[in-house]
N, C-alpha and C positions, 0 to 999 in steps of 0.2 A: 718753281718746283724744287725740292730737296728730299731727298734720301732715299740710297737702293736698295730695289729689293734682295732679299739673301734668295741663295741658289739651292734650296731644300733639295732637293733633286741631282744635287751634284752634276750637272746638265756639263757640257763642253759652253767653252766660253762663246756665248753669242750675243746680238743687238743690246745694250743695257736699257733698262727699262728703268723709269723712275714714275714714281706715283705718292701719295700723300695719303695716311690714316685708310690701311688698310685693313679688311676681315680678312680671318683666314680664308675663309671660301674664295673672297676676290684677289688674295692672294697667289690662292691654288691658280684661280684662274689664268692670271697673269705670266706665271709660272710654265703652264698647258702651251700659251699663247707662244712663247719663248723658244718651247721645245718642238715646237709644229712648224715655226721658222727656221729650225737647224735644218728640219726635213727638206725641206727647200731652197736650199741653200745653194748657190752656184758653184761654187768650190765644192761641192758633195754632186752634184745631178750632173755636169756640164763631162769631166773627166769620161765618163764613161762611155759617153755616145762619139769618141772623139775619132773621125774616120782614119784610115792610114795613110801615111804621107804621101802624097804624090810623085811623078815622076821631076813633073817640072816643079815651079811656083809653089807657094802657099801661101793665100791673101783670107789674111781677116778685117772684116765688115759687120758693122749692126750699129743697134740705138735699143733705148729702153733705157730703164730707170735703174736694172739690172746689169745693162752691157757691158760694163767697166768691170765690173766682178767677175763676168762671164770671160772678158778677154782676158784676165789674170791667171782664172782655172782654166784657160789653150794655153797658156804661157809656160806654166806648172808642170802640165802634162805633154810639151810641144819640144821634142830634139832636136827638129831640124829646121830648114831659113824656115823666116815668117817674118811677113810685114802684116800690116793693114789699118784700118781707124775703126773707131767706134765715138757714139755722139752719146751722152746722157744728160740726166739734167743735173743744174745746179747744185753743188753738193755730193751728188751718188759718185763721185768720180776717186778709183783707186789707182794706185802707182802702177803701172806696165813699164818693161824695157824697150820690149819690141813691137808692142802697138799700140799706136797713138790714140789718146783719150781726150776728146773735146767734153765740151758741157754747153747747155743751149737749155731755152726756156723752155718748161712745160706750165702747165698746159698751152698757153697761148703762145704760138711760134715766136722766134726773132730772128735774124740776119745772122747767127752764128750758125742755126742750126739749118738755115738755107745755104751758107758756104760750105759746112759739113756735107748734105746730102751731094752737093755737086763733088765737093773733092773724092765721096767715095765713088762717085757715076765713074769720074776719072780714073780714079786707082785700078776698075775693074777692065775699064776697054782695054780691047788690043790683047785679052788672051787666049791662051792657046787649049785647045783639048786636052793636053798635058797637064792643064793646072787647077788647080783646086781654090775653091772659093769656100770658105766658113762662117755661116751670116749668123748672128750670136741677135736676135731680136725678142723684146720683152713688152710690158706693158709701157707705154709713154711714148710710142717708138713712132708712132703716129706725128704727133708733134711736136718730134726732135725730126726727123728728115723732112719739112717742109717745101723743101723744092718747087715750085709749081710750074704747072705746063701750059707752054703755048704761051700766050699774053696774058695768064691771070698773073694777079702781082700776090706778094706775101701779102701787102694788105687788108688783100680781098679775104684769103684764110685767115687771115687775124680776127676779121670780124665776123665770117660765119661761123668759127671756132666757137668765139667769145656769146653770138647768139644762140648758138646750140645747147651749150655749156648749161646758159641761164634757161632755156626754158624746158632742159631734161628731156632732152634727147635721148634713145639710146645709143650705145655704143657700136652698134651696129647701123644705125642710122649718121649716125657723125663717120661710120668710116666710107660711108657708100658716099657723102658728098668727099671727101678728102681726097678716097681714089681718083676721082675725076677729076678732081684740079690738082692733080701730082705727075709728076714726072716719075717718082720712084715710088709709087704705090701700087699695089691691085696687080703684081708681077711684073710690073716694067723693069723692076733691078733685075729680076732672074733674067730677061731677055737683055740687057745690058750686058750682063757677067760670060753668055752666051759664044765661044761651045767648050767653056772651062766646065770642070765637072762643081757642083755646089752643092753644100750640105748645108741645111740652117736647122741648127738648134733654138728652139725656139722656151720662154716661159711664159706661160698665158695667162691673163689677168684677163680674159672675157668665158662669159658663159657657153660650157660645151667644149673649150680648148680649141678652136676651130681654127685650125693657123691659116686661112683665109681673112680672119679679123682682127689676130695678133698684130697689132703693129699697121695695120691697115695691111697685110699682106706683101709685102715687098717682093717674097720666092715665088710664093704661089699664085694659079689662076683665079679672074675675079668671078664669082657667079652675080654682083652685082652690074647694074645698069645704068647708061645715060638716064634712061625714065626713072630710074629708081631714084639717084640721084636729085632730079626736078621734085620730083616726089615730096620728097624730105624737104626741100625749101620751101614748097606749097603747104604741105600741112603747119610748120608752126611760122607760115607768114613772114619768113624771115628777106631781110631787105638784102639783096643779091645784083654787085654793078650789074652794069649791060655788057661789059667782057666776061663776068662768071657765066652771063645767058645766054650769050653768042657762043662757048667755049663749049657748054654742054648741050646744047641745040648743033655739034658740028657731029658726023658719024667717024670723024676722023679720033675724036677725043676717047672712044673708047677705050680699055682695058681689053689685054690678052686674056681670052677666055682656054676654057678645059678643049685638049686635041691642040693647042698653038706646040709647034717644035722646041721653043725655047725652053719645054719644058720638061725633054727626054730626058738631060744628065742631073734634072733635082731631085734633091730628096730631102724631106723635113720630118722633125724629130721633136713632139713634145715633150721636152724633161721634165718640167715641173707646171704643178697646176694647183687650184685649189682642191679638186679630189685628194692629192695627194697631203697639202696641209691639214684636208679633216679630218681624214685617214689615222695620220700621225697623231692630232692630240687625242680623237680616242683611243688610241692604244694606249696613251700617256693616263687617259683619266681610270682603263681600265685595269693598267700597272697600281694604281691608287684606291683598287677596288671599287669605284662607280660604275653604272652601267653606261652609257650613253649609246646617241643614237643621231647616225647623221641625215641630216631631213632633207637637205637637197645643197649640191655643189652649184647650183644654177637659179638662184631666188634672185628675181628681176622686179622692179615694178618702183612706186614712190616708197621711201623707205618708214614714214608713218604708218603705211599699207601693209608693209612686210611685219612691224613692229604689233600692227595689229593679231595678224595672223601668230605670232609665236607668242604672244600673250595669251591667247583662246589656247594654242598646245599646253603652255605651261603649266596652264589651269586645271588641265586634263592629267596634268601628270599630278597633280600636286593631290587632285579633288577623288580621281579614277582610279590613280595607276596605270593611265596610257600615254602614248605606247611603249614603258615603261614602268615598274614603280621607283616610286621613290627609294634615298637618293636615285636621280638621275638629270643627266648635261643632255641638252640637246645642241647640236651643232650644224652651223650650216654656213655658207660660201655663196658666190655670187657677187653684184656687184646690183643695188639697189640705185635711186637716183633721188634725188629733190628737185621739185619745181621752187625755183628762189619767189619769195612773193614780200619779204623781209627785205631788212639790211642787216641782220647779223653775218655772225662768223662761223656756224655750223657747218660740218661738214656732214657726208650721209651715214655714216655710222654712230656720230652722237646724234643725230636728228635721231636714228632708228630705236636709239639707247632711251631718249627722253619721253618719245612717243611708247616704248615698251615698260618704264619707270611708270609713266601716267595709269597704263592700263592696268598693270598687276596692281597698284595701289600696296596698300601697306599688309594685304594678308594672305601674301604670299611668303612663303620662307624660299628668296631666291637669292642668286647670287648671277652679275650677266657682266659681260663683257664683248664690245662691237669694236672693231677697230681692223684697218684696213694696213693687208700687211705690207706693203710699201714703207710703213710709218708714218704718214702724208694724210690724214684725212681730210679733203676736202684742200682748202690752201691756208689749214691752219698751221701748226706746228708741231698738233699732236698726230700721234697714230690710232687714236680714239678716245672712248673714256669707259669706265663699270658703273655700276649701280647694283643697287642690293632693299632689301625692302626697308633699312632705313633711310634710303636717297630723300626721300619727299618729308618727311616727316625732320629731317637735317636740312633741306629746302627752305620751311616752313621758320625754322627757329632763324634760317639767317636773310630771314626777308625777300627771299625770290618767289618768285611767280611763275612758276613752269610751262601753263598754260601757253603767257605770254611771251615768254621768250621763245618757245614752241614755233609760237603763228610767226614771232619776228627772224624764224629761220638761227635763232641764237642760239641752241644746244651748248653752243660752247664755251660759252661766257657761264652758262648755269652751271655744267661741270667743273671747270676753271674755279670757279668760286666758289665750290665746294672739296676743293681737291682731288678729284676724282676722273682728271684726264690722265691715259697714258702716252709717255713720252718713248719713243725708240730712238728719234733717228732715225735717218736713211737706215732701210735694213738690206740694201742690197740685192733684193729680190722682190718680187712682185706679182701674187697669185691672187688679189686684190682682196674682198672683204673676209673677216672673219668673224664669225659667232659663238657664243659661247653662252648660256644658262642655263646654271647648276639650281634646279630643285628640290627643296628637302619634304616638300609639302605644305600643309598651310598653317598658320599662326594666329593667335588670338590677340585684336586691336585693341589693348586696354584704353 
């Protein structure tokens, strides 16, 4: 990839983006995308929620893919002592004085980020009511503190992880098995941290901000269950030793639910979210004189499914004038999934982009962009890709088959080779997908 985009917009310096042979519309876009990341930004959202010193202590703790950023903005804004650790992944790690930053795999656990979750168990025991605890938790936070309880081993999560993963899970289903086999999940750390006072700032990268499934919940009560738990292994059949099924088969294994004491001195604080990234770039598109329209912060489901659905809207806008006229962006958030059934290298936001490409066909006058604000789609390198109604029709001249890269799960290899992925970089925050389709109406297919 080569060459950045310029800052029309005179925006403050943020994630740099790089992309290849862009339109203006996709450029606007990209531009929108940029600016809706500042809004969420941890050094902007984290400062503000930041409680008053305490008497005694001040211990900071977390994970996420954001945490590293998040422990720099309590650093910033923090006078007095402070120690504590934070785990992220590979890569997303920024320079702190005063509180130690590891790095540890995502998605599927490793041995660094099971020595992390134990060193923060440690850091927390042994305080006092006088002290304060600051849990800084985001999206990935899940399988950065791996821990596990009782006799399960990492292994055993390595590979439920890894079978979840493939056969599209949701997020909420992967964390009702994780809690269970955690040691620091589902409020075990808040009962750890126990009777220091705790405040966790939280950034949420699931649907609804539920800081119950942020992170698998570390602060807060679980409302999931051992049954639930079994549940989720049963339906997508997944092969689970006989310590994962003695382990959730004990009454012992449960999670601190809602009314447990450990729970009097918490208090959790969602800063950032995707509502808040949609929020921001339409104000951005409507600073630019477009209308837009956010269609939902919480779109779940297979991302070809979703890409369905926002192609029938577009059409509406392009054909009707609803719910809209033209120009009009629609925008939307959430975190969509794919069932892998391929060998490529897609991730769900260019699946969602090629499957939305396919549908509009070439007479639509669009312009779209899918890209998941971590910068991380999927475990590729990009943070997504655009398309516009000459995608297919520039497909076509350079010899791909969209279809088929489609079915073989390869969105990304298609985009890639057309220059039409964007590139950020870790962006330091984490409010997971983002949508963007600017329609002008429709066009005639000569």
């Amino acid at each position: 990839m080569s060459g950045d985009l310029n800052n029309p917009a005179g925006l403050p310096a943020g994630p740099s983006v790089v992309q290849e042979k862009v339109s203006a519309d996709v450029a606007l876009l990209v531009v929108a995308f940029q600016h809706a990341l500042g809004a969420v930004d941890p050094a902007k959202m984290v400062p503000c929620h930041l409680p008053d010193p305490p008497v005694g202590r001040t211990v900071v703790i977390g994970a996420g893919k954001a945490s590293a950023a998040m422990a720099r903005a309590v650093e910033s804004h923090w006078s007095g002592e402070l120690t504590g650790l934070v785990v992220t992944r590979y890569g997303h790690a920024v320079p702190c004085e005063r509180i130690e930053v590891r790095q540890a795999a995502h998605p599927v656990p490793d041995a660094v980020g099971t020595a992390a979750a134990a060193d923060i168990l440690a850091l927390v025991g042994g305080l006092s009511a006088d002290d304060l605890v600051i849990g800084l938790f985001s999206g990935g936070g899940s399988a950065l503190l791996p821990l596990p309880a009782g006799a399960v081993t990492l292994d055993d999560k390595r590979s439920l992880t890894s079978q979840l993963l493939r056969a599209g899970a949701t997020i909420g289903e992967i964390n009702a098995v994780r809690k269970h086999l955690s040691a620091i999940k589902g409020g075990r750390l808040a009962c750890a941290c126990s009777p220091a006072r705790v405040v966790g700032l939280l950034i949420s990268d699931v649907v609804g901000a539920d800081p119950s499934v942020i992170a698998s919940g570390p602060l807060v009560p679980d409302s999931s269950t051992l049954a639930d738990a079994c549940h989720v292994i049963e339906k997508y059949r997944l092969e689970a030793s006989s310590t994962v099924l003695r382990h959730l088969s004990s009454p012992d294994s449960e999670t601190p639910k809602p009314g447990d004491p450990c729970f009097d001195r918490v208090s959790v604080h969602v800063v950032a979210s995707a509502r808040m990234l949609l929020e921001a770039a339409a104000r951005f598109f409507e600073s630019r004189g477009l209308r837009s329209v956010v269609l939902s912060d919480a779109v779940e489901g297979e991302s070809a499914d979703a890409a369905a659905v926002h192609a029938a809207l577009a059409r509406e806008v392009a054909r009707a004038g609803k719910p809209c006229p033209v120009p009009c962006v629609l925008l939307s958030g959430g975190e969509t999934t794919v069932t892998i059934r391929g060998n490529g290298r897609g991730g769900r936001n260019s699946e969602f982009l090629l499957a939305l490409a396919l549908a509009l066909g070439e007479d639509i006058d669009y312009a779209a962009l899918a890209c998941d604000s971590d910068g991380i789609d999927g475990v590729s390198e990009v943070a997504g890709a655009t398309a516009d109604a000459t995608t297919l029709g520039r497909a076509t001249a350079a010899g791909l088959d969209p279809r088929s890269l489609l079915s073989d799960n390869d969105s990304h290899s298609f985009f890639a080779a057309l220059g039409d992925t964007v590139v950020t970089g870790p962006t330091l925050t984490n409010v997971n997908d983002f949508r963007a389709i600017l329609v002008r109406g429709s066009r005639v297919v000569r």
